[in-house]
C-alpha positions, 0 to 999 in steps of 0.5 A, a space after each residue: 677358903 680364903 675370903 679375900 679370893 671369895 669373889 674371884 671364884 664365885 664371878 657373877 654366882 650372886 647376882 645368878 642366884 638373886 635372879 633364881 630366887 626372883 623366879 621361883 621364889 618371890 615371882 610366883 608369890 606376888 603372883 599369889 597375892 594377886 590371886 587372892 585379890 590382894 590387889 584389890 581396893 585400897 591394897 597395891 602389890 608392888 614389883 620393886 626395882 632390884 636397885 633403889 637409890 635412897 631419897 
């Protein structure tokens, strides 16, 4: 595969596949971590934006 035409074949594949792993991956594991009263007291979990701009 030529890498130059890499993004002409795969269009938006990457940003689909960010998402997936949103949802099935990192979703249910802060999910997890709220269960086990990780969001208790002096600990925060977080949901972070997808795009951070740096400060």
């Amino acid at each position: 595969m030529i890498l130059s035409n890499d993004n002409k074949y795969r269009a938006n594949m990457g940003l689909s596949l960010k998402l997936a792993e949103y949802r099935h991956v990192e979703n249910p594991f802060i999910v997890q971590l709220k269960g086990l009263g990780w969001n208790s007291g002096k600990n925060q979990v977080l949901v972070l934006q997808m795009q951070q701009t740096p400060e």
